[in-house]
matplotlib code that plots the C-alpha trace (Angstrom):
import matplotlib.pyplot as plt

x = [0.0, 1.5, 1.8, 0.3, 3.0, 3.7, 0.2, -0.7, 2.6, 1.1, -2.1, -1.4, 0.8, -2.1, -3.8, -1.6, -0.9, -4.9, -4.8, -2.0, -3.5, -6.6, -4.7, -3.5, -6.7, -8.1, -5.4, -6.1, -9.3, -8.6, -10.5, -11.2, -9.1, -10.9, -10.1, -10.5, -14.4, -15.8, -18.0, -18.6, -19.3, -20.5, -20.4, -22.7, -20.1, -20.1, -23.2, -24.7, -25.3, -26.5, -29.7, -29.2, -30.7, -29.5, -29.2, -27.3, -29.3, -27.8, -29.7, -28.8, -25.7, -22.6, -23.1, -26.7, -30.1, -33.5, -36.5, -39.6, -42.5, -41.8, -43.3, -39.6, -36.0, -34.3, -30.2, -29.8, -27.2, -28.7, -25.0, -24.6, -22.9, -19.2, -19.4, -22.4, -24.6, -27.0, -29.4, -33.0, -36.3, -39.0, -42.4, -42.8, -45.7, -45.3, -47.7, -46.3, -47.2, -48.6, -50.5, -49.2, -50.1, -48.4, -50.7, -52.4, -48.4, -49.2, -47.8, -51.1, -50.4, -53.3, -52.4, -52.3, -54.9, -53.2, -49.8, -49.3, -50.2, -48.7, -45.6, -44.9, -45.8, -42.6, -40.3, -40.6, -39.7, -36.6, -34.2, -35.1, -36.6, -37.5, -41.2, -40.3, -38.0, -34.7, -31.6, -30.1, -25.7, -25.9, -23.5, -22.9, -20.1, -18.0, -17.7, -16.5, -19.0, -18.5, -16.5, -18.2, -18.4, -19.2, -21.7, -21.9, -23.9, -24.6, -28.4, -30.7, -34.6, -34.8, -38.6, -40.0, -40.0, -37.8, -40.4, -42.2, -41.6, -43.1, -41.8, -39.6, -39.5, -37.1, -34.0, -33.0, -30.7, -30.5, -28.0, -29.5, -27.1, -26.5, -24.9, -22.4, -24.8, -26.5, -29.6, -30.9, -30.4, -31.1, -31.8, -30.3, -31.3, -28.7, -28.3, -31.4, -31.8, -35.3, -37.3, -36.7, -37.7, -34.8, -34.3, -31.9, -31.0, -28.7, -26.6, -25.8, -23.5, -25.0, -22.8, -23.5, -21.3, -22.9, -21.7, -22.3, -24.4, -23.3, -23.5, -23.0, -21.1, -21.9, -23.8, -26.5, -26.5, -29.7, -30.5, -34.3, -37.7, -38.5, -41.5, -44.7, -46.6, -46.1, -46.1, -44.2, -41.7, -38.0, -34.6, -31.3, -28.0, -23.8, -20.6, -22.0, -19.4, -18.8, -15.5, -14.2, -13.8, -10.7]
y = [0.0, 3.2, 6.0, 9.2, 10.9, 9.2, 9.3, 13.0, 14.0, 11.3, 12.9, 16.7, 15.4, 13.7, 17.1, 19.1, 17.0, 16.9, 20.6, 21.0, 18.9, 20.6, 23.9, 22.5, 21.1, 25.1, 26.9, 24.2, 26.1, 29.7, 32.6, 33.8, 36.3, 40.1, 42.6, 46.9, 48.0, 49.3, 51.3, 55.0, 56.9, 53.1, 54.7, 57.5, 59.8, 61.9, 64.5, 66.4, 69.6, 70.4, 71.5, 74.7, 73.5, 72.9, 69.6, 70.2, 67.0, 66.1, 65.9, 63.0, 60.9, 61.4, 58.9, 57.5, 57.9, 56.5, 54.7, 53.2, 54.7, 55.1, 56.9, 58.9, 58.1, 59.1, 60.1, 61.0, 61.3, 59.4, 57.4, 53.9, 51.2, 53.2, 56.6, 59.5, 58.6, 56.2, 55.6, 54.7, 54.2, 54.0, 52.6, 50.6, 51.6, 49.6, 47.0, 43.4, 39.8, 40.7, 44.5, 44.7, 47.1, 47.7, 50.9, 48.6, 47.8, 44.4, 43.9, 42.1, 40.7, 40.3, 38.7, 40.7, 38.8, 40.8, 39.7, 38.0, 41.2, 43.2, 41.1, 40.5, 44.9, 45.2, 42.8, 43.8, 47.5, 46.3, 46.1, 49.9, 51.2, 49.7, 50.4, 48.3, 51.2, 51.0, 53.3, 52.5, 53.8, 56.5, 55.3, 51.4, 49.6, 48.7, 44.6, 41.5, 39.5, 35.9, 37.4, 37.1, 39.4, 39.7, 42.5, 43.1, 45.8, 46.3, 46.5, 46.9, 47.0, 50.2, 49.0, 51.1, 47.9, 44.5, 42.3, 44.5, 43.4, 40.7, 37.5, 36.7, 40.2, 42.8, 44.8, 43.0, 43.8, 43.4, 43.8, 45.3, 44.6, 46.6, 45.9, 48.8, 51.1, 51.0, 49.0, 46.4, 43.0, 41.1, 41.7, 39.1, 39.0, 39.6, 38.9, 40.0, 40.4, 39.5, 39.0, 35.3, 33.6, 35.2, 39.1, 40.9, 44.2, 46.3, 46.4, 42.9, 42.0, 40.1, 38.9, 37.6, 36.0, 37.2, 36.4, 38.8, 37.5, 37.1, 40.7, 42.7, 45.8, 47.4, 47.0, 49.0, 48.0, 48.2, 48.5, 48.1, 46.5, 42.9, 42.8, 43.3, 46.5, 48.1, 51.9, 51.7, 49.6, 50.9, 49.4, 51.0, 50.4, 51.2, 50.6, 49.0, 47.2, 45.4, 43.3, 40.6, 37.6, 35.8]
z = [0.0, -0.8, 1.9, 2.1, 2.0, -1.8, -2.3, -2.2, -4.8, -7.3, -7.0, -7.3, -10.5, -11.9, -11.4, -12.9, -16.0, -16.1, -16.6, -19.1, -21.2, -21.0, -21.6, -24.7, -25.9, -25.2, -26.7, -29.7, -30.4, -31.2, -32.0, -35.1, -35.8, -36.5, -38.4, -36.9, -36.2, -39.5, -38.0, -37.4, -34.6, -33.1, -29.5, -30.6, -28.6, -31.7, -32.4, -35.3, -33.6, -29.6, -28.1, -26.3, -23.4, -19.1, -20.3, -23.4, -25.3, -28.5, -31.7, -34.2, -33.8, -36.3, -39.1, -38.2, -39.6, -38.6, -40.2, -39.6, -36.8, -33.7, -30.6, -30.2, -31.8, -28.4, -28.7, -25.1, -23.0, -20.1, -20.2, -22.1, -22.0, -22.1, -22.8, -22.2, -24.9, -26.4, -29.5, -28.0, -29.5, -27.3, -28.8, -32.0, -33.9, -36.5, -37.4, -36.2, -35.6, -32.1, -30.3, -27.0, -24.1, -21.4, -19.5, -17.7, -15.7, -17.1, -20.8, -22.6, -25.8, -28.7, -32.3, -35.4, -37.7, -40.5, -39.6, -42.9, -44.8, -43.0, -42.5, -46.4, -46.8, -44.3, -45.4, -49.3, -48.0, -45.6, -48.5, -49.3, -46.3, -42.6, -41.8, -38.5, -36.5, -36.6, -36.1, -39.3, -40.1, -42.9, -45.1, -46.2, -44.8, -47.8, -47.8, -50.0, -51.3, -49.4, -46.6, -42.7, -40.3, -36.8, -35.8, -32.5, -30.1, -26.7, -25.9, -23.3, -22.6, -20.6, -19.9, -16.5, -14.2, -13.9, -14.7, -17.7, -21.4, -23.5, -23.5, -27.1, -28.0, -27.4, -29.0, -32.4, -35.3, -38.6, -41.9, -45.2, -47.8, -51.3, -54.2, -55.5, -56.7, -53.0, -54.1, -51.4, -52.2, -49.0, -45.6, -42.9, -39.1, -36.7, -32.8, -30.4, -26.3, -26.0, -22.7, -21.3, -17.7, -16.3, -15.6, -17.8, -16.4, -17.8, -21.2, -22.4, -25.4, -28.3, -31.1, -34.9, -37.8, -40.9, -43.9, -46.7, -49.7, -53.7, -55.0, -51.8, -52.0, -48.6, -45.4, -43.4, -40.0, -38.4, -34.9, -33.2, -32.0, -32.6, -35.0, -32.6, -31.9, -28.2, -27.8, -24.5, -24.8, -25.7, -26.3, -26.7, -28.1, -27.6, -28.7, -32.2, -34.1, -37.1, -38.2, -40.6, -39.6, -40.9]

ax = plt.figure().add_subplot(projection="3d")
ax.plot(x, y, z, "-o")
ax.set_aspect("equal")
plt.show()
């Protein structure tokens, strides 16, 4: 029988060759590499022009636009996730697969029974113009045709209590994709925070690989609502960026 004295050196060996090789096996799998952020003004730290206000409130974001209906496209400089600023919209009016009502301080959901009107009105329109709201960068992204790219954003759902928000909807984003002339071609669904069985309070990271589709010259990121109707509910984003992969 072996002592304890030999005993515990064999062990803490075993241990440590355990963790080497797991080491090895982790540094096996590396990340992708990426290539600098492509995008402009993605902290929105940069404005157009200032209100003359107590609160000095920005206007619009260097770089960024805005589409779709909305109660309020809200550039504020309530702080976001790094940095004083933060692109918000707050209410989607646009028509989506559910109505949802929060005034009661319980969010009621109804279905839209023209959801598949509506729905195929919205989505012939996203390659052009988002009637679902969306901050949306000015200017394409110039990309290769074939190549990935990981857009990423910080997001929140600012909603007015903890447990507010309906389930499966949220933030979202979105890529619409041009060809060199800056006609749409395709839009592709990026990463979303969306209300789940657990609380999600304040910004959380959420990450996509898209790869960019035959004919693509240049992307429009989008930023926004999941596609339901609720004129109370808002989501924000910060530090947007988008990278090659490879």
């Amino acid at each position: 029988m072996l002592s304890s004295r030999l005993v515990r050196p064999l062990v803490a060996l075993a241990l440590t060759a355990s963790v080497v090789g797991a080491g090895g096996a982790l540094a096996g799998s590396k990340a992708p590499k990426l290539g600098p952020n492509l995008v402009v003004n993605g902290g929105f730290e940069q404005s157009t022009a200032q209100v003359v206000t107590d609160a000095d409130l920005p206007v619009t974001p260097v770089a960024w636009t805005f589409e779709g209906a909305a109660v309020l496209f809200d550039y504020n400089n309530d702080g976001g996730h790094s940095g004083h600023y933060n692109a918000r919209i707050s209410g989607s009016l646009a028509p989506g697969a559910q109505f949802c009502d929060g005034s009661s301080g319980t969010d009621t959901c109804a279905p839209n029974p023209a959801a598949a009107g509506t729905k195929g009105v919205a989505e012939g329109t996203r390659g052009t113009y988002s009637v679902r709201p969306v901050w949306a960068s000015e200017t394409p992204i110039s990309v290769t045709a074939g190549k990935t790219y990981r857009f990423s954003t910080w997001a929140i759902r600012p909603s007015f209590g903890v447990d507010s928000g309906v389930p499966g909807e949220g933030a979202a984003t979105a890529v619409r994709w041009v060809d060199a002339a800056g006609n749409g071609i395709a839009v592709t669904e990026g990463a979303k925070l969306v209300k789940g069985p657990k609380r999600a309070l304040g910004f959380k990271l959420i990450t996509a690989d898209l790869k960019a589709p035959a004919g693509a010259a240049g992307a429009v990121l989008m930023l926004g609502h999941t596609d339901y109707l609720h004129t109370g509910a808002q989501v924000a984003f910060d530090d947007v960026s988008f990278q090659q992969v490879g």
